[in-house]
C-alpha positions in Angstrom: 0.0 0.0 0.0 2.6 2.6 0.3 4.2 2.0 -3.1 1.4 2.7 -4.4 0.2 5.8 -2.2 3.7 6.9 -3.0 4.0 6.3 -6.3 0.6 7.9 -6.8 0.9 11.0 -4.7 -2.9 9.9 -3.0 -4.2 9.2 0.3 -3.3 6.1 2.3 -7.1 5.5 2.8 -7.4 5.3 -1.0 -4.6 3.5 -1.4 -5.9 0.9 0.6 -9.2 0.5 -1.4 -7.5 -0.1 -4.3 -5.5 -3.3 -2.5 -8.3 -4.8 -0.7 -11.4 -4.0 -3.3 -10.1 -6.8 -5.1 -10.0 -9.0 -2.6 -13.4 -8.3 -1.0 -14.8 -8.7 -4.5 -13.0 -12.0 -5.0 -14.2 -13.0 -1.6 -18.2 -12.3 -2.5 -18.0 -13.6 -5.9 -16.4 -17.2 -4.1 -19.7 -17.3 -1.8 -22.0 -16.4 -4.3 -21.1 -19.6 -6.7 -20.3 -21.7 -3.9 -24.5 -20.6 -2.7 -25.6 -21.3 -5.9 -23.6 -24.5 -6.7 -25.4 -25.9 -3.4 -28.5 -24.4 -5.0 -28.3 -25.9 -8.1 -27.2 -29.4 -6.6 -30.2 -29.4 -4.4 -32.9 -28.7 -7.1 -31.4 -31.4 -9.6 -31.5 -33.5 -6.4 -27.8 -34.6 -6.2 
């Protein structure tokens, strides 16, 4: 994070929103398909 609040002149409060955003995102995308996959395994009956 301070590289790139360095590098990029910007706030370390920004800085860390562009580390952990993608992270968090990752995060909620893995429990949204791992909801679904149960889901879909439950109304094919598996």
């Amino acid at each position: 994070m301070l590289g790139i609040r360095e590098g990029h002149a910007t706030t370390t409060g920004k800085a860390a929103l562009v580390v952990l955003a993608p992270v968090v995102v990752g995060i909620a995308l893995s429990i949204f398909f791992t909801i679904v996959a149960f889901v879909l395994g439950a109304a094919l009956g598996q």
